[in-house]
N, C-alpha and C positions, 0 to 999 in steps of 0.2 A: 286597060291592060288585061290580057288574058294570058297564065303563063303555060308551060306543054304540063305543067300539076292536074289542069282540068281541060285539055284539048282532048280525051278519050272522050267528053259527053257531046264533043260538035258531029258523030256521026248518027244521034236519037235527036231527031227534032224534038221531041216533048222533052227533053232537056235543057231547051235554048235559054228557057227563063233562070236556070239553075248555074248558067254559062255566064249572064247580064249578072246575075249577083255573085258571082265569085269574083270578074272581073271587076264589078263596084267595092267589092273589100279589098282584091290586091290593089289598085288609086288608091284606096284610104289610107293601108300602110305605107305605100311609097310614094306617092305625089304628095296625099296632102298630109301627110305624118297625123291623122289623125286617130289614135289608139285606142280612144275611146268609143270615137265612131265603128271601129274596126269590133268592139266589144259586142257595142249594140247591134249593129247590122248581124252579124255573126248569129246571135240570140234569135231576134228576130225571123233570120231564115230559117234556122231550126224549128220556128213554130211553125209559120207554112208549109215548110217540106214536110213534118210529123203528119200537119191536117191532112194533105195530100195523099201520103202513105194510107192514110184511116180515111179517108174517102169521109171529110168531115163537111156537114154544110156551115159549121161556126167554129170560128177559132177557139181553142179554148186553152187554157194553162197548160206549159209546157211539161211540167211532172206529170200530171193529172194525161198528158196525151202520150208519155213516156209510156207509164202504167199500160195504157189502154194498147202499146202499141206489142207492148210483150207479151197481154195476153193473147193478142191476132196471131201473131208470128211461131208463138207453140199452136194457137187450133190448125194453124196454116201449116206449119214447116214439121211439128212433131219435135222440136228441139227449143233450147235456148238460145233468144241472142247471147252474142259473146259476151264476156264480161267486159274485154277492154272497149269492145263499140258504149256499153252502158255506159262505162268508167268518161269516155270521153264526150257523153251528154251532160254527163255530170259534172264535168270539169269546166264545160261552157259556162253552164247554168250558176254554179258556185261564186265562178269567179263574176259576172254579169249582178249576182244576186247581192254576193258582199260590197261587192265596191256600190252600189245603187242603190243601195235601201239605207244607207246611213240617214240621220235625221240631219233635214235640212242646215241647219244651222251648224256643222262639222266645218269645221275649216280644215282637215285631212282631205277633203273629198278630190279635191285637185291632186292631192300627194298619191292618192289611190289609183294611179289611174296605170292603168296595163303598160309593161315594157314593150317595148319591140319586138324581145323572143319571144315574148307570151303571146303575141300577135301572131307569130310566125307559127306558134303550137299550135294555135287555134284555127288555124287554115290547115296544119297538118291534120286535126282531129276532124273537121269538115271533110275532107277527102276522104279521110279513111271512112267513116258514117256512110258519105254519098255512095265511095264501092261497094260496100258494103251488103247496104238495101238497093244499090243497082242491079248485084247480084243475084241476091237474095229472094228478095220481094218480086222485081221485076221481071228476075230473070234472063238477065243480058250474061252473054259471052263476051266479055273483056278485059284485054288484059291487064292487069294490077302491077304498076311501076312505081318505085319507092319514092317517097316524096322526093323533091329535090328545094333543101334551103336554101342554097346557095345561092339561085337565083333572086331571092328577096336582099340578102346584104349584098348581093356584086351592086343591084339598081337601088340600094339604100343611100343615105350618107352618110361620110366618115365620123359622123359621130358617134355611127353603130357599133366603131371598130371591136369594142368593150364585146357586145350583146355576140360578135362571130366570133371572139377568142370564147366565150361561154357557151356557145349553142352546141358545142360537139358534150355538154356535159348532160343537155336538157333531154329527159326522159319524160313522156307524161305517165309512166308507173312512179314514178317520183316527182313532187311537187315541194320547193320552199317556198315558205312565206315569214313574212314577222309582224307581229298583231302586237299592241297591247294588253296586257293581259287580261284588263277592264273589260274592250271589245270584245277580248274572246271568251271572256266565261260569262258576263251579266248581256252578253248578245241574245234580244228573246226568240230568235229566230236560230239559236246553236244549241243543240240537247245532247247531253253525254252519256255515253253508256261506258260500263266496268266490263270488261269481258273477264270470261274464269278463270283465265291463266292471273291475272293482275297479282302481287303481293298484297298482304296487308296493307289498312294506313298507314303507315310507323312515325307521322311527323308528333313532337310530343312539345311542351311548351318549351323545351329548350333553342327546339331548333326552331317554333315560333316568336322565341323573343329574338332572336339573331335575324330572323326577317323584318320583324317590327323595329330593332335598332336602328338596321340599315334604312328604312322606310323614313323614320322620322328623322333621323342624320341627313339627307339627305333631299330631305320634302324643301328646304329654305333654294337649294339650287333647282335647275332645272336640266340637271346630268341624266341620259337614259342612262336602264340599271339593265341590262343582259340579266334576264331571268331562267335562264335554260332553254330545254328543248323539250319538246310536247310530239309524240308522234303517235298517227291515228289513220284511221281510214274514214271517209264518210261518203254517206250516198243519203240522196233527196227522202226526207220521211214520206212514209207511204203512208202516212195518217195525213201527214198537213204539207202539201209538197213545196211550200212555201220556207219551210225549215229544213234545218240538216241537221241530222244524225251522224255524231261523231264516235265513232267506238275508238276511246284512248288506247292502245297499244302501247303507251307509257307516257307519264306525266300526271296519273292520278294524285299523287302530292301533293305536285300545284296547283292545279284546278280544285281539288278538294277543301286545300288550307285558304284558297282565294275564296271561296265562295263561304268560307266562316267567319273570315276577316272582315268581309265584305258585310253579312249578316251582323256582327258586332256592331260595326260602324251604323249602319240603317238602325239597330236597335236603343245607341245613345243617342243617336239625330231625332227618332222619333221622340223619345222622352224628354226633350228639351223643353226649358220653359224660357219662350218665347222672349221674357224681361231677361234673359241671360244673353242676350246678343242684341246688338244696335245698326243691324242692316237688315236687308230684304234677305233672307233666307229661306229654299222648299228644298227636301230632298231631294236628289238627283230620282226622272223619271226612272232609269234604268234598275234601281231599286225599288219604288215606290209599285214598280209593275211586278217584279219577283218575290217581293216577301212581304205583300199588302195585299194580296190577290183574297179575295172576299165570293163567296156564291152564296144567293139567299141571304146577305147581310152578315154570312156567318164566313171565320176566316179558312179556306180551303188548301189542301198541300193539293192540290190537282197540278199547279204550275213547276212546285218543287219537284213532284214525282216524275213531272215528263223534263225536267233541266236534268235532273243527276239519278239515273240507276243503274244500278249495282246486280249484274246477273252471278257473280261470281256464291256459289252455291255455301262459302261458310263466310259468306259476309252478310249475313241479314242483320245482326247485330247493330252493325256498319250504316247500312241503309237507313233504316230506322230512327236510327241516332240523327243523320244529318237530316233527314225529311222532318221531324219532331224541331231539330231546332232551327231550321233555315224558315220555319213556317210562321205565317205572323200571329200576332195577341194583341187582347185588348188592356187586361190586365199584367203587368209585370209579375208583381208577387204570385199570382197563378200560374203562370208562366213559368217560372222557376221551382216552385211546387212539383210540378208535372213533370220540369228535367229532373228534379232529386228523385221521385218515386219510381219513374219508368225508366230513366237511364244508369241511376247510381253511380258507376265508377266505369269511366274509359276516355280515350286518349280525345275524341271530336269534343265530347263535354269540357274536359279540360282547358283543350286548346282556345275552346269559345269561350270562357271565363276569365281565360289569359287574355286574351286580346280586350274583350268588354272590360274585365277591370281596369289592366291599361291604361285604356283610351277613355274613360269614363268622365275623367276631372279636366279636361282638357276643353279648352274653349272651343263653342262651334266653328269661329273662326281658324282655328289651329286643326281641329279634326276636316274639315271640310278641304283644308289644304292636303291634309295627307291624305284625304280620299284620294282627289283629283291627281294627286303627283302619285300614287300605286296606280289606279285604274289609267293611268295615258304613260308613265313613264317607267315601266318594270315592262318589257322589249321578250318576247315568247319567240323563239324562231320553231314556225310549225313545221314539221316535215308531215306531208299527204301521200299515204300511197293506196296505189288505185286499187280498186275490188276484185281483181284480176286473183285466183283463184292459187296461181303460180307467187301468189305473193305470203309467205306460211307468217301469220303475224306471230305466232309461236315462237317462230325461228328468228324474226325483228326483233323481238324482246328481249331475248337469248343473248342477240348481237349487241343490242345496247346498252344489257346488263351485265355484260360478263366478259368481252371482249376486251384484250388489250389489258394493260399494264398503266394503273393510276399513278400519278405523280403523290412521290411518296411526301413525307409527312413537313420533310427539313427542305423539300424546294419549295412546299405552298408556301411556309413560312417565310423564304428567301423572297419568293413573288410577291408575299404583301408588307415587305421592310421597305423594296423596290418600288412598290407601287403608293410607299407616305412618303417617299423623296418631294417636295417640289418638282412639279414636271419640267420644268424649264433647266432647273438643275441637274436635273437626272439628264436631259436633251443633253445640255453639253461635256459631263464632265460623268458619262456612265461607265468609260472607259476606266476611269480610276477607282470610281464608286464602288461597285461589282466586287471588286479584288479586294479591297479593303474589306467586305463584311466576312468573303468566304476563307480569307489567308486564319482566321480564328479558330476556323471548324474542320481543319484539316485530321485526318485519324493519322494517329502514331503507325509507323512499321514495328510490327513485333519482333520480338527478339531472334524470331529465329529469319528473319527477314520479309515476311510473308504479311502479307497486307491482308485485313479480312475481306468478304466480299460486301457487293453495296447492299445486301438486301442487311446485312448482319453488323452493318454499318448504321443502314436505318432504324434498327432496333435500338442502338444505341443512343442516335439523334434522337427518335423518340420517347428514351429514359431518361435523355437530358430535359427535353422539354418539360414531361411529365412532373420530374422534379423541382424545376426553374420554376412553374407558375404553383404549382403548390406551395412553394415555399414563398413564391411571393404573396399568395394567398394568406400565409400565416404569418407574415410579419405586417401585413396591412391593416389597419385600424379599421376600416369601412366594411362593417358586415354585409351590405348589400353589394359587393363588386362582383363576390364571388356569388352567382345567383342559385348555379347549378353545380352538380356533384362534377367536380373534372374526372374523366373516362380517361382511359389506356387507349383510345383509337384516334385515329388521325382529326376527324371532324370537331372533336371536342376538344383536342389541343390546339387546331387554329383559332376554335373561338374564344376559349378562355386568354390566350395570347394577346388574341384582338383586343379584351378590357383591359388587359394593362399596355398595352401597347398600343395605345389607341391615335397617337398624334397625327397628325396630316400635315400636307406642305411642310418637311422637315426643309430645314435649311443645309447646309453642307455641313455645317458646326452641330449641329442636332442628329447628323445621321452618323456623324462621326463620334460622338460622344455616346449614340443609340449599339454598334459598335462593337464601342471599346467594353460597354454593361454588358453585352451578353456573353462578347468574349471571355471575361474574366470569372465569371460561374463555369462557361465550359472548357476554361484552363481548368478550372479545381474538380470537374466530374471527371476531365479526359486523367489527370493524375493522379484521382482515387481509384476511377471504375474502368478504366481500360489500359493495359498492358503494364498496368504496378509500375506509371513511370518514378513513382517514388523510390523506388530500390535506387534509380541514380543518387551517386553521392551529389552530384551537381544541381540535383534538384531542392526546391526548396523547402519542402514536404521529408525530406529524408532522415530527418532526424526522431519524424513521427512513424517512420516506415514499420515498424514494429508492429503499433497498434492498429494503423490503415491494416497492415496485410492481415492483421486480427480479425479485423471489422471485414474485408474483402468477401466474406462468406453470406452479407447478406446487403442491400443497399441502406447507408444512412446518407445520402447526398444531403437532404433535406439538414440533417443537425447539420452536418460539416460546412456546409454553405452562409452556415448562421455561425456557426465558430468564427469562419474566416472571416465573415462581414466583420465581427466583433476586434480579431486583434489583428486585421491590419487597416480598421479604418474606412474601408472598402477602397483603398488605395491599391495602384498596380502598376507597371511598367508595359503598357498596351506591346511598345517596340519590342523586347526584350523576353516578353511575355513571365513575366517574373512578379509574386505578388510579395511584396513587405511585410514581414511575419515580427509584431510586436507582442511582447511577453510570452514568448515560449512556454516557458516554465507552464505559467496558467493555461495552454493550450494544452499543451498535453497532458496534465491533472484531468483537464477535461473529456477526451479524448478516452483516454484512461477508463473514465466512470463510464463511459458508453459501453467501451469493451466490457464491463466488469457485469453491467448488468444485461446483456444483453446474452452473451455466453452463461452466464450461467440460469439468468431463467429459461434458456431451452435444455439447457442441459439437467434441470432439475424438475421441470413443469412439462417439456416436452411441445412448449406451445409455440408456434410462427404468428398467431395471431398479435403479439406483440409488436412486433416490425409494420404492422400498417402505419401505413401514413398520418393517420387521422392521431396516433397516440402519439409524433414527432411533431404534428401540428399544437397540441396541447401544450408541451414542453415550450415549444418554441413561445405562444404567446403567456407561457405562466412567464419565463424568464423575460419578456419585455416590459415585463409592470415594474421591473425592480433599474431598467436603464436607467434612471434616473440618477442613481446613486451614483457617488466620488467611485466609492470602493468594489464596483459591479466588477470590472474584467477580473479582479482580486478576488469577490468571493464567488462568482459566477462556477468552479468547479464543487463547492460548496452547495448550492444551488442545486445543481443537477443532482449530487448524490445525493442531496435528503429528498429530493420529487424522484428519484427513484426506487427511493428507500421506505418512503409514505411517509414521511417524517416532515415534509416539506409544512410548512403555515401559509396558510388563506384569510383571506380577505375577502371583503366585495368583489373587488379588482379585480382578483384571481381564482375565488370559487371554484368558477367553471371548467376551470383546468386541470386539474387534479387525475392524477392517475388510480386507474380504477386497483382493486384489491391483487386480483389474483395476475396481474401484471406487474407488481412490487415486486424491489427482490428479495428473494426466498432468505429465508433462515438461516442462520449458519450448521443450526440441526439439520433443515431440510438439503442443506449442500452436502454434507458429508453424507448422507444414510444414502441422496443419491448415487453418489460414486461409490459406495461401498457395497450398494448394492444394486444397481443398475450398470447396465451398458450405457458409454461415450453416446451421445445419440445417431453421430455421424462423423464421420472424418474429416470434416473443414472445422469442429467442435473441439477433436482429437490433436490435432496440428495446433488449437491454439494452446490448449491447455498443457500440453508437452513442451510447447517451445518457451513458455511462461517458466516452469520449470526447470527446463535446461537453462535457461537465459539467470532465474535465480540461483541455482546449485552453481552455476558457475563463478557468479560475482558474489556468493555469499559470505565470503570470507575477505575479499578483497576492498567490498562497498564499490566497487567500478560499475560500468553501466554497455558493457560487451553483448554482443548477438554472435550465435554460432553462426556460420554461411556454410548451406547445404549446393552444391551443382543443383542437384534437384531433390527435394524430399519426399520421402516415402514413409510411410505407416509401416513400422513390424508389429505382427505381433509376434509376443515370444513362444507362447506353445502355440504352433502355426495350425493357418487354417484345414493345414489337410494333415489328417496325424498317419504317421508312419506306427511302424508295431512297438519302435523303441519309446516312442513318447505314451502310446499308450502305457505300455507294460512301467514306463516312470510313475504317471498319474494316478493310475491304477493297486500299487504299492504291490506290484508281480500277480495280481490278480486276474479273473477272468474279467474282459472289457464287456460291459451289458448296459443295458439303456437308462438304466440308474449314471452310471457314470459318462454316459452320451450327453445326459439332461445337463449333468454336471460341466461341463465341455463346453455345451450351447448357450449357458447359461453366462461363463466368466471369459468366453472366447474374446468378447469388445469391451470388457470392465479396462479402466483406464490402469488398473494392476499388469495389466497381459500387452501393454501398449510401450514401444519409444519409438526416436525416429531416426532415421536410415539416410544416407544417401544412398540414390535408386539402384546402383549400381552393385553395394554392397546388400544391398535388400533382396535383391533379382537371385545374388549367389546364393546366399545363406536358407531362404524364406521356408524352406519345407526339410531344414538339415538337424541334427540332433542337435540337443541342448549344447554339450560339449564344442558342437563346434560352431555355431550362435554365440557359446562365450567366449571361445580364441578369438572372433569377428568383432565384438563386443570390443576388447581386448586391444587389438589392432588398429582399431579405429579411432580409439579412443572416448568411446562414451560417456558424456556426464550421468547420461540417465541411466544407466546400469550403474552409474556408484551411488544414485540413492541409496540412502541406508532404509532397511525397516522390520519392521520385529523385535523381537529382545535382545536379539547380541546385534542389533545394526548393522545385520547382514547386509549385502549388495548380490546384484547379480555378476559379481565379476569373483566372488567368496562362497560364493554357495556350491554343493556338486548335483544336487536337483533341484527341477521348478518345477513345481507342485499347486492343486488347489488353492493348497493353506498360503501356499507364496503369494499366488493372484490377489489373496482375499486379503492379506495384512499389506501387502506392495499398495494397494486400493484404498487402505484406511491409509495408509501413511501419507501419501499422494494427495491425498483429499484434505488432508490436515496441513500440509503443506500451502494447499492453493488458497483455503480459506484463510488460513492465520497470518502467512506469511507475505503468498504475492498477491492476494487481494484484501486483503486484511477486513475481514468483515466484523 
């Protein structure tokens, strides 16, 4: 067969021979489907056609005649071959070189072998060459007509159909493949280069023990493991044409973490003692050749230096590091010597020490499995693109780092609940499956009817999370689950996830029961921390609503998720979504103490550092040592306020729990001097402390247990924030206003004396009006908090005819005496 792809050369007789061999490869793709043949032959011609071009009297290596051919064609033409004619010597050669040099005994080697399309590129790239240097070289006038595929799938067979619904995608600027990750990084024929754009390293042992998990989890099967994507350009080394040079354009990561993994593993295999294993055992050669390599008896990084460099200009560090430790020794303990001295402290060091300690106790027989199952079954798909000039690897990088919108934090997590079902289960019954985990995590409509948006939704999903596994972290007895510090970002709430939720082949009873657990923590966050559905009287939270909307100003998910475990059993009504509240009373005592000291050591200390997690994690497992007890839900509010009082008692048990000093709560001295003479520190501080307040001045007399209900509330203050001439010339005592009395102003403007609370509506009228008519408003509204009494006749603001400094400052001591004696009773 000769098809009209190469009937331009039937009018140069010296062509004829060029005509016999195209026709001999189109037979090999379409008569005898031979694609291999179709490889070799292909390769082959390229060598005698290059000799010819170079007017050679001996065949010689195809790179080696590459080389020789570029430098003719600049003495000759004054210019460069093109990049894509180069690109597409290269792509012969690549693909001819990979699939044929594997070591005999691969039983992949049948697997390897060229599609159809790749067949059909490889004749497109043939032609375009041949024009090329027809032109070129020779010097013919002829015309250049687009290849034409079609005619290889019309005369193919319908087996092909696959390979012609794909060939309108095939570019040879773009090349896929999938390699093992073994094959493609311990291949001593593949040498990687860092180009200077690259990121740092950043992989750190955290996210090497989640590779090493998955590794050895899954070393007993023989499941491939999708390893990502690797993309790069390469062309034939101009030192050794025999190798490729891969410039990564991304995927330094994995290539880099592989190749230290890889190094660990080679370094306990070497150190074994032979009476520890009971079979024929040699390291695998494709180690024994990379990190045993010896020159002059002595051990050489020449081999490491030309596998992995790093051009990027503030990575020497980098370099150095990997080439130091990829390189072999004879001695261990000098070997480790040399990493402590010369490398100290960084993330390749680490990560090597991660993996070797690891793997160290582990039998040869077990390490040697999980060699084999990482190096042949963790699946790279490489994308190649060619050297073409128009190809900006800049701008690749750009695109496959930055492009597009990640799946945020609450579907990874839906995708791997989905992906521990039983497959077979999930096969048939995913339609019910699905709906039962997402009907739990649906977000409330807020009040004003307005649904929030996803992105603000996901922030959410991701405080439930963050909460959910912390806390499961701190009611866990197993110090080792939790390995690593749980992080506020997506990656490190999947993984942390992943160890408590680790089951596989859930049954339909298991994934339902998997479920109804997570649903019922994010009933209790969506009711504490999103739209106050506790304000509903129908809810079941609403009797606590007080103190939640207390608490609302900063996240305690973490305690309250341990309350509720506590009184209701962790029992719940999945249907219904309703969770069984036993011993009230003791909840809200509890509840209570949270409030009590949480408000007021910011309010007195000024510090947020107390709301970390780490100090709720504390709390949480001091009060686990005492579960034991009959009388724990009983004295459990007990509990909490002397561990937040410093009063709490230790033991062994509980030593380590203990709250630290200046996180206790403050004094009863140090309470009142600060409201007496400090500013509220902030308005959600302000809100609680007032409505405490009003809520006591109201039932003081009655012993009842009433809440005012504001539409909406607002902060006044009384001498407002912007003063008119009249509140001056009050404060003042008719005097001249001067920066003595401005200090004075700045100083008591936010003291809790200068403070009540408003609905918004009456706050909006009054907020900048004289005194006088503040107190008809006052008045009108009916205010508890202007009938405090304070001073020596038990004046109020509803009895007084000015407010003055002296009012703020003795309003400030009364108020302060009130919160500490009365409603927090210190």
């Amino acid at each position: 067969m000769i098809s009209n792809n190469f009937k331009f050369l039937e009018d140069y007789y010296e062509y004829k021979w060029i005509i016999e061999r195209m026709s001999t490869l189109e037979d090999l793709l379409i008569v005898d489907e031979d694609y291999n043949g179709v490889l070799i032959e292909s390769y082959t011609f390229l060598e005698e056609y290059l000799k010819e071009l170079l007017s050679l009297k001996e065949l010689r290596k195809l790179g080696e005649m590459k080389n020789m051919l570029r430098s003719m064609f600049m003495d000759r033409k004054q210019k460069k071959i093109e990049g894509r004619i180069l690109n597409f010597l290269d792509y012969i050669m690549f693909e001819r070189n990979s699939r044929f040099h594997a070591p005999k005994d691969d039983i992949n080697v049948e697997q390897s072998k060229p599609s159809f399309l790749q067949c059909v590129t490889i004749l497109k790239n043939l032609k375009s060459i041949i024009n090329y240097f027809v032109i070129e070289i020779d010097g013919k006038d002829i015309e250049v007509k687009t290849f034409d595929e079609n005619i290889y799938f019309v005369k193919s067979s319908h087996k092909n159909i696959r390979d012609e619904e794909e060939k309108f995608f095939d570019d040879p600027q773009i090349n896929i493949y999938k390699t093992p990750i073994g094959k493609l990084v311990l291949d001593k024929n593949k040498l990687f280069t860092i180009p200077p754009y690259q990121r740092d390293y950043r992989w750190t042992p955290e996210e090497c023990s989640e590779l090493l998990d998955q590794v050895i989890d899954k070393s007993e099967s023989n499941e491939l493991i999708y390893f990502g994507t690797i993309a790069c350009k390469y062309e034939v080394s101009l030192i050794d044409n025999s190798k490729l040079d891969i410039k990564l354009i991304d995927g330094q990561q994995r290539v880099t973490t592989s190749l230290i993994l890889f190094k660990a593993i080679y370094d306990i295999m070497k150190s074994a003692d032979p009476e520890d294993y009971d079979y024929m055992f040699s390291i695998p050669d494709e180690l024994e050749y990379l990190f045993n390599y010896k020159e002059n008896g002595i051990y050489s990084p020449k081999r490491i230096n030309e596998k992995y460099r790093n051009f990027a200009s503030d990575k020497r560090n980098a370099t150095d590091s990997i080439n130091l430790i990829l390189r072999g020794y004879s001695n261990r303990n000098e070997f480790e010597e040399e990493l402590r001295h010369k490398l100290s402290k960084n993330q390749i060091l680490d990560n090597y020490y991660y993996f070797y300690n690891s793997l160290k106790n582990l039998s040869i027989e077990n390490l040697e499995k999980i060699y084999e199952y990482y190096y042949n079954k963790f699946i790279i798909s490489f994308i190649v693109f060619d050297n073409n000039e128009n190809n900006n690897e800049m701008e690749i990088f750009e695109n496959l780092n930055s492009k597009g919108k990640d799946l945020d934090t609450f579907d990874m997590i839906k995708n791997y609940i989905f992906n521990s079902i039983d497959e077979k289960v999930f096969k048939i019954k995913s339609n019910e499956l699905v709906p039962e985990l997402t009907k739990y995590f649906k977000m409330p409509i807020l009040k004003n009817g307005v649904k929030k948006s996803l992105d603000e939704d996901n922030k959410k999903y991701e405080e439930f999370l963050f909460n959910l596994i912390t806390y499961l972290d701190a009611i866990n007895d197993n110090k080792d689950l939790i390995k690593f510090k749980i992080q506020k970002n997506k990656k490190s709430l999947l993984k942390n996830f992943k160890r408590f939720y680790k089951d596989s082949n859930l049954s339909e009873k298991g994934y339902l029961a998997l479920c109804s657990d997570l649903g019922r923590y994010f009933h209790v966050f969506k009711v504490v921390r999103i739209g106050n559905l506790y304000e509903s009287s129908s809810n079941e939270f609403y009797e606590f609503g007080d103190i939640l909307k207390n608490l609302s100003h900063k996240d305690f998910s973490l305690l309250i998720f341990y309350l509720v475990d506590i009184y209701s059993d962790k029992t719940w009504n999945p249907d219904d979504r309703r969770i069984s509240l036993y011993n009230k009373e003791f909840l809200r005592d509890c509840l209570f103490e949270i409030e009590k000291w949480s408000s007021l050591l910011v309010q007195t200390r000024g510090t947020g550092q107390s709301f970390k997690e780490s100090t709720f994690i504390k709390l949480i497992k001091y009060l686990k040592t005492f579960e034991h007890s009959n009388e724990f839900k009983k004295n459990l509010p007990l509990l909490i306020k002397n561990w937040f009082s410093g009063d709490a008692k230790f033991d062994k048990l509980n030593e380590d729990y203990s709250l630290s000093q200046e996180l206790t709560l403050p004094t009863k001295e140090e309470i009142i001097n600060s409201f007496k003479n400090q500013k509220v520190q902030n308005v959600p501080l302000a809100n609680v402390f007032l409505s405490r307040l009003e809520q006591f001045w109201m039932n003081s007399r009655t012993k009842a247990n009433q809440n005012i209900s504001f539409g909406k509330t607002s902060l006044e203050h009384i001498v407002p924030q912007t003063l008119s001439s009249d509140w001056k010339n009050m404060l003042s005592g008719g005097k001249p206003w001067n920066k003595v009395l401005e200090d004075k102003y700045k100083e008591r403007l936010d003291k809790i004396g200068n403070l009540l609370l408003l609905d918004l509506p009456n706050n909006s009228e009054i907020k900048n009006s004289s005194f006088q008519v503040k107190q008809k408003s006052y008045k009108d509204t009916d205010s508890r908090l202007a009938k405090v009494p304070y001073g020596y006749n038990n004046a109020n603001l509803l009895t007084i005819d000015q407010f003055t400094f002296d009012d703020i400052d003795e309003r400030s001591s009364k108020i302060a005496s009130i919160i500490v004696n009365e409603i927090y009773n210190i």
